[in-house]
N, C-alpha and C positions, 0 to 999 in steps of 0.2 A: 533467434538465439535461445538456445536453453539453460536456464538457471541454474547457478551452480548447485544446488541443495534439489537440485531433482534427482529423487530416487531410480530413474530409470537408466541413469547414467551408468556404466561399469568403464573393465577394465581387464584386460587378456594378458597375463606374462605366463611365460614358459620360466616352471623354476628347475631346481636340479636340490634333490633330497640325497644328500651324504647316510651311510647307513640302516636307510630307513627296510632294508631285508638283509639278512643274514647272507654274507656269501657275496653282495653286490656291494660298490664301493658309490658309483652314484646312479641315483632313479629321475629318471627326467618326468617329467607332469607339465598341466596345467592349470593355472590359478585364475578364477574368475573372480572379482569382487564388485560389489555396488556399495554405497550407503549403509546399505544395514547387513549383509552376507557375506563368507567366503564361500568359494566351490573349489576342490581340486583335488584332480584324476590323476593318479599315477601310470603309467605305460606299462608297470609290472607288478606283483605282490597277488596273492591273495584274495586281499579286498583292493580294487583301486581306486574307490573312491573314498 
């Protein structure tokens, strides 16, 4: 079993960003998180991470 306060531990949601480009109404991504970081990639824009 792994301890709850292990850093190696994360976590994957698929979110949905209202606004976040001009012109689009929602941008679908995904969110990685652990302990100490977030990550998340948008499907569109620009920059998408």
């Amino acid at each position: 079993m792994v301890p709850a306060n292990d850093e190696r531990r994360f976590v994957v949601t698929e979110v949905n960003y209202t606004n976040l480009l001009p012109g689009e109404k929602v941008v679908p991504g995904l969110l990685v998180r652990t302990a100490g970081f977030t990550y998340i990639i948008y499907s569109a824009g620009e920059n998408p991470e």
